[in-house]
C-alpha positions in Angstrom: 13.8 9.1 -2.0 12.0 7.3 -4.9 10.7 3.9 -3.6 7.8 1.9 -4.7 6.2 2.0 -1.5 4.4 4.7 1.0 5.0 5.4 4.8 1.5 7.1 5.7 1.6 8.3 9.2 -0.9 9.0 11.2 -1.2 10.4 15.2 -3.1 8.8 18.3 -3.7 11.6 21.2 -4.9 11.1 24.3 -8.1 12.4 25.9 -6.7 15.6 26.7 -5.4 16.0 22.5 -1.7 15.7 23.6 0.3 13.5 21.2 0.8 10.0 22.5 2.3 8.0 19.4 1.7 7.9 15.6 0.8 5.2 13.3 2.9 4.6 10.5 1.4 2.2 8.0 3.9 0.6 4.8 1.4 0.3 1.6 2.2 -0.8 -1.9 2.1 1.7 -4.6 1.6 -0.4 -7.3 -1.3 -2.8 -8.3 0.3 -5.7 -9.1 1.0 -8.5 -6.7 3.9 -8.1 -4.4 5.1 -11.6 -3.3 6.8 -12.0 0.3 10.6 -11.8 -1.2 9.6 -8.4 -3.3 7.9 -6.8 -0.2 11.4 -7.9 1.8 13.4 -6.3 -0.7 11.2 -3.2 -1.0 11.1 -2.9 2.4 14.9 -2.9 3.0 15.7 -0.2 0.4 13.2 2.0 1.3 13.9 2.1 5.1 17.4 2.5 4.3 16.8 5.5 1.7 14.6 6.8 4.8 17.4 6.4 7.4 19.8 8.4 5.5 18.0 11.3 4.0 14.9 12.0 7.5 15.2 8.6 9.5 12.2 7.0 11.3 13.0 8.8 15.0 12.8 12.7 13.2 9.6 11.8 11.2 7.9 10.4 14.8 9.6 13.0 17.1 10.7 9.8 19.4 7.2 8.8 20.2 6.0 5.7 20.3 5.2 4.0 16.8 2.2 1.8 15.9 3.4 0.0 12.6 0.5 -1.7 10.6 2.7 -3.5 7.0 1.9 -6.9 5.5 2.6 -9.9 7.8 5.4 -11.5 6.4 7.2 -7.9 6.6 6.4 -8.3 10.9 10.3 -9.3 11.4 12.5 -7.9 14.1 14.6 -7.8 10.8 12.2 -5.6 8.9 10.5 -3.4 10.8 11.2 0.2 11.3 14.8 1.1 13.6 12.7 2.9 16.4 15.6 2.5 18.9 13.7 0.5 21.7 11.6 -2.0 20.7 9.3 -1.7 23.7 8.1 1.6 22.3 6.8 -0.2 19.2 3.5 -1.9 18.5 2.7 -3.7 15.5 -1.1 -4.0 14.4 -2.8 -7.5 13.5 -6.1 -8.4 12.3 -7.8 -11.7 12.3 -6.2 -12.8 9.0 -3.0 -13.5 10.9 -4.9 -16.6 12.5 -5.0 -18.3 9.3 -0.8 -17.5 9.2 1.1 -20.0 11.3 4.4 -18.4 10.0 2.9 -15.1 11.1 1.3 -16.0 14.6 5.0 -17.7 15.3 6.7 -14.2 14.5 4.3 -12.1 16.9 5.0 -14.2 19.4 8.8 -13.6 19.1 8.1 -10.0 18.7 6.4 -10.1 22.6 9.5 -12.0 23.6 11.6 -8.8 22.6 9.5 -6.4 23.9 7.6 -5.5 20.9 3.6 -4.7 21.8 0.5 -5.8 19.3 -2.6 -4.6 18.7 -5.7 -5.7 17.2 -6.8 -3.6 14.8 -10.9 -3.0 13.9 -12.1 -5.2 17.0 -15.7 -6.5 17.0 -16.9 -8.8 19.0 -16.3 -12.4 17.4 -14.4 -15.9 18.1 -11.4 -14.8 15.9 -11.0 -11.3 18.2 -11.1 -13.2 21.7 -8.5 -15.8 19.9 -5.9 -13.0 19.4 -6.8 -11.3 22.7 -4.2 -13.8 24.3 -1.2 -12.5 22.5 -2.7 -8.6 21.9 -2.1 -6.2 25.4 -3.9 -3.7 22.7 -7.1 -3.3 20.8 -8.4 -0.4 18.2 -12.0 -0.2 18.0 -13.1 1.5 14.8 -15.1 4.5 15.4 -17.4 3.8 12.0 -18.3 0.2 13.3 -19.8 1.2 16.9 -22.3 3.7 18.0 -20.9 5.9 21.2 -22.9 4.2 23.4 -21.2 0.4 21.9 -18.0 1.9 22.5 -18.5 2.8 25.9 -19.6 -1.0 26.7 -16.5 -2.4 24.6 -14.0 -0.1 26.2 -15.5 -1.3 29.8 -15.1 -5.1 29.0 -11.7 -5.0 27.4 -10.1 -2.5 30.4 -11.6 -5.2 32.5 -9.2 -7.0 31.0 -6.3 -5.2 30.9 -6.2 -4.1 27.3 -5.3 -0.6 26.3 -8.1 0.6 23.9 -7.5 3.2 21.1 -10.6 4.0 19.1 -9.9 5.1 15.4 -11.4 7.2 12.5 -12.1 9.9 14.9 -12.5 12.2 12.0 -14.1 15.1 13.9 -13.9 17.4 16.7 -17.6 16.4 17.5 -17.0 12.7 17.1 -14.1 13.1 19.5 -16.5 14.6 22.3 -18.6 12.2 21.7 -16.3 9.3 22.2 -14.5 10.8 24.8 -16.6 9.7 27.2 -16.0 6.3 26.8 -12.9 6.2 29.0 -10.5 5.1 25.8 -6.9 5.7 26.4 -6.3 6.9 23.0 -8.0 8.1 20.0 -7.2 8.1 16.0 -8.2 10.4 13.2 -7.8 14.0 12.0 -10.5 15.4 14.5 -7.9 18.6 15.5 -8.0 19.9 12.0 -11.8 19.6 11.5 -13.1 21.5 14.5 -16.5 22.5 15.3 -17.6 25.6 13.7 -20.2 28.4 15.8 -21.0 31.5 13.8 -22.3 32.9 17.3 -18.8 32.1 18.8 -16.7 35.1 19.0 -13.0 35.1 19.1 -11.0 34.8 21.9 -9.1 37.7 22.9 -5.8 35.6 22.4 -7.0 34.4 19.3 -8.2 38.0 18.0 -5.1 39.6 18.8 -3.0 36.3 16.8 -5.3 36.8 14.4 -4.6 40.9 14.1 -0.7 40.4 14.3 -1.0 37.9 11.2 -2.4 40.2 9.3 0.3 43.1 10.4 3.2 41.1 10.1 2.1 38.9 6.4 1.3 42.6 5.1 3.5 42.7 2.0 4.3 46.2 2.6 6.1 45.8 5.4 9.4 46.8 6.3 11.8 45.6 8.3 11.5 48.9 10.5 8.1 47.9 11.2 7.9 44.5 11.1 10.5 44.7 14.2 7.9 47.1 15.9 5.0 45.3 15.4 6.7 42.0 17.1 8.0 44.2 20.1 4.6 44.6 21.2 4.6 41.1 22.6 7.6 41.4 24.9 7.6 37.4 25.4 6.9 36.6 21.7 10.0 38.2 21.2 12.1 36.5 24.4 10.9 33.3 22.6 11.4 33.9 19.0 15.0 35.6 19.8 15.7 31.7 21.7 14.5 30.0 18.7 16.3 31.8 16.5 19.7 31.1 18.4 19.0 27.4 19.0 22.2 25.7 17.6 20.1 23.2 15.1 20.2 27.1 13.0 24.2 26.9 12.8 24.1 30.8 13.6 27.5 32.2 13.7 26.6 34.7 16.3 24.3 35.5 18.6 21.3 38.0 18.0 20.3 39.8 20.6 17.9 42.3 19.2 14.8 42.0 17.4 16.7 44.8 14.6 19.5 42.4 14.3 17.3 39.1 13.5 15.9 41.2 10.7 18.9 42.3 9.8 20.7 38.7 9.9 17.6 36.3 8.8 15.7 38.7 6.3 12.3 40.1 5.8 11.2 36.0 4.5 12.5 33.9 7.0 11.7 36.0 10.0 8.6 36.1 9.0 8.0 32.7 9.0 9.2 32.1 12.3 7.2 34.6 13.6 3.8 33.2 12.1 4.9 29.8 14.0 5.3 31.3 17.2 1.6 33.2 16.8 0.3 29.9 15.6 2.0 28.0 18.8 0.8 30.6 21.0 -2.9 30.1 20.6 -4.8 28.8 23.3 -6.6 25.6 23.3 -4.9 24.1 20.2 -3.3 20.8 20.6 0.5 20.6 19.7 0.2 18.5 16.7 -1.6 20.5 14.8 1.6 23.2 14.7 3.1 19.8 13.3 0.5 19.6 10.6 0.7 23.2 9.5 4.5 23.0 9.5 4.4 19.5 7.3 1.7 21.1 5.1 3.9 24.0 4.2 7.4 22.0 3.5 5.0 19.6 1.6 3.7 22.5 -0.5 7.0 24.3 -1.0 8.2 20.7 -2.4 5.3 20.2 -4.4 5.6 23.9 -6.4 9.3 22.9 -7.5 7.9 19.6 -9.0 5.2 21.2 -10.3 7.3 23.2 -12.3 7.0 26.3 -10.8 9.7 27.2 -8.6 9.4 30.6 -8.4 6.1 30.7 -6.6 7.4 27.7 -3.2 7.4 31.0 -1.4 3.7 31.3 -1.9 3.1 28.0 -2.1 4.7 27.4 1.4 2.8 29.9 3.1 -1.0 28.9 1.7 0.5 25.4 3.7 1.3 26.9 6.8 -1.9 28.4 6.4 -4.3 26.0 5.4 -4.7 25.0 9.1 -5.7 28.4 10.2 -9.2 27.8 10.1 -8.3 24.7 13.0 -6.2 27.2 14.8 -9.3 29.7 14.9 -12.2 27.4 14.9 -14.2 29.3 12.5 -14.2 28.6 8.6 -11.5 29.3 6.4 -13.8 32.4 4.4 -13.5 34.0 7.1 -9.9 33.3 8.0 -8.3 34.9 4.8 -11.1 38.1 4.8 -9.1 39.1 7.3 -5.5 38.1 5.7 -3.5 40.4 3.3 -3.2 37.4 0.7 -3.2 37.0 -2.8 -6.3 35.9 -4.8 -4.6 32.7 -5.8 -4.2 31.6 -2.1 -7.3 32.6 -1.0 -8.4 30.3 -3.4 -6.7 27.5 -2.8 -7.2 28.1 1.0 -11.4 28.1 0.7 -11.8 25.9 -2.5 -8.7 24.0 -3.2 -8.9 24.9 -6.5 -5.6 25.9 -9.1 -2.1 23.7 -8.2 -1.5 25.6 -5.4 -5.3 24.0 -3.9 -4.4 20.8 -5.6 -1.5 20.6 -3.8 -3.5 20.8 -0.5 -6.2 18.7 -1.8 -2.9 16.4 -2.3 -1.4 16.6 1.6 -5.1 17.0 3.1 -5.5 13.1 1.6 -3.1 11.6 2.6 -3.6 12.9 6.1 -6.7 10.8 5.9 -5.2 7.8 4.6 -5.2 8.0 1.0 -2.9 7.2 -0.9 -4.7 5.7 -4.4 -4.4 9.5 -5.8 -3.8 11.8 -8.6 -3.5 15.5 -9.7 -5.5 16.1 -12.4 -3.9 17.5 -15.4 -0.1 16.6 -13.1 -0.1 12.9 -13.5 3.4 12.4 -14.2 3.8 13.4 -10.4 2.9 9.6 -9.1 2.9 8.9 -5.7 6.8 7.6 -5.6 6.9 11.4 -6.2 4.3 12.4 -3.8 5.9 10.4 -1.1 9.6 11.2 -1.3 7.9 15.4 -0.6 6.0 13.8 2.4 8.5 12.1 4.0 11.4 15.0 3.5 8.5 17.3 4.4 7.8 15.5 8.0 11.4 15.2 8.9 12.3 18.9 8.5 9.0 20.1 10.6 10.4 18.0 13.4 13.5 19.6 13.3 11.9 22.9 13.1 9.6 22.1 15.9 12.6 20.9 18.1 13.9 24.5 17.8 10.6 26.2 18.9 10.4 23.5 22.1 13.8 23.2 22.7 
């Protein structure tokens, strides 16, 4: 998928860190000015190219989907095939007042079900103005103290609205507005977690942590990689299910731990059991299994353009691991100490430096938001590049997470 524009996408969880919706937002990746008939254009092709190869409802797991794209592309004709509109919002700020074409399509969006939201509220005569046709409001965490927010999120619920608070960036900031009663909250805070040195493990976590090491030993064999995973008797009930789901098109069915090595090889069974460690930590939302899993497709991709095929193995696993440190909640030194990795991902993993930490430099960005970006020393992979990994990356996680749920 090579396209001239970027779907960034972003999750909203609710106080409890479950996965209510995600944002996706359409941005330009060019410079130059895009007038109304290019953006039409650009946005056909691309959503077609993404309907074919991933589609919109396997990169947002069926969720609800907040879509934030220039005005003139807010058209039941041109926005993103969700299935049911009523499970789609699309975001507004007080620049549509000044659009009569605009403000005339929003309210034929809230005839068809469609929900709007105001994005970066403040107080002002422009915000009350689109209050009458917005049933929701985003309230930017970098404009409002927590005691602000708390006071905002009072007045608008008095008024119906549902409030999500965004650029929640931290586990911190999320505890501290958490209290404000929001129904929804923004921002990468799950993946940068409070740290404690004087925090020990959990035993849950300690023992993950111990079987990661085991079972990523490259010494293994299959022998005793089967062993080591028999420990946990419902580890293995779960990853023998996962392994038969039909979305694997396995021609029979394995029934022994001996046989899935035996059938998938030493690679692939290991990854699936590092997912079901990961997934089986306690206190971890759900999404962040999502991130690790979109990290390492995104990384395997990224090695191939990068002109060195041969290492995606590697390249896919410092992904899938470069959210350890979230899983763990303590920093990623002392995450791979404990891991039998090789220099080169330790590296990557702690300082993001070589092209394997480039890469996550590359995926941690646009996590954030950014997509104005560049590999040094890679820059003939441009973002048309860039994106066409994300998006294939995200569509094969949910696939792979519908296997482990399902």
């Amino acid at each position: 998928m090579q396209n001239h524009v970027f779907l960034n996408k972003q999750p909203i969880l609710d106080a409890k860190k479950e996965l209510y919706a995600y944002q996706l937002t359409m941005e330009s990746l060019t410079d130059d000015e895009i007038d109304i008939s290019e953006w039409e254009g650009l946005a056909k092709a691309f959503y077609a190219d993404l309907q074919e190869e991933v589609s919109v409802e396997n990169i947002t797991a069926g969720k609800p989907v907040f879509y934030r794209a220039p005005a003139s592309l807010l058209r039941l004709d041109l926005l993103p095939n969700v299935g049911c509109l009523s499970q789609l919002t699309v975001e507004v700020d007080t620049n549509v007042l000044t659009d009569v074409d605009a403000l005339n399509t929003l309210k034929e969006l809230k005839k068809s079900k469609v929900s709007i939201a105001i994005v970066d509220f403040k107080p002002s005569e422009a915000c009350t103005k689109l209050l009458s046709i917005a049933n929701i409001v985003k309230l930017n965490a970098k404009d409002f103290s927590p005691e602000e927010i708390a006071k905002e999120v009072e007045q608008l619920k008095s008024q119906q609205k549902t409030v999500v608070i965004t650029g929640v960036e931290t586990e911190e900031k999320f505890d501290q507005y958490q209290a404000s009663g929001a129904d929804y909250y923004q921002g990468f805070f799950f993946v940068n977690p409070v740290f404690s040195s004087k925090k020990e493990l959990s035993n849950n976590k300690l023992a993950v942590l111990k079987l990661l090491a085991e079972v990523n030993d490259p010494d293994i064999s299959f022998d005793q990689l089967a062993e080591t995973i028999s420990v946990d008797v419902g580890m293995t009930y779960k990853l023998l299910g996962a392994i038969n789901h039909p979305k694997n098109n396995i021609p029979k069915r394995v029934e022994t731990l001996k046989e899935a090595v035996n059938y998938m090889g030493l690679k692939r069974l290991k990854f699936w059991v590092n997912m079901m460690m990961m997934s089986s930590m306690e206190d971890v939302p759900d999404e962040l299994l999502v991130v690790a899993l979109v990290r390492a497709k995104f990384l395997e991709g990224m090695a191939e353009k990068m002109g060195t095929p041969e290492a995606k193995d590697t390249y896919f696993m410092a992904g899938l691991f470069s959210t350890l440190n979230s899983f763990l909640k303590i920093p990623m030194s002392d995450v791979v100490e404990q891991l039998p990795l090789p220099d080169e991902v330790k590296l990557a993993l702690v300082d993001q430096s070589g092209d394997m930490g480039s890469a996550i430099w590359v995926i941690r960005s646009l996590e954030q938001g950014n997509t104005r970006l560049s590999i040094p020393g890679r820059e003939q992979i441009d973002m048309m590049i860039i994106s066409s990994v994300y998006m294939a990356a995200n569509g094969w996680a949910y696939k792979t997470i519908a296997t482990l749920n399902n």
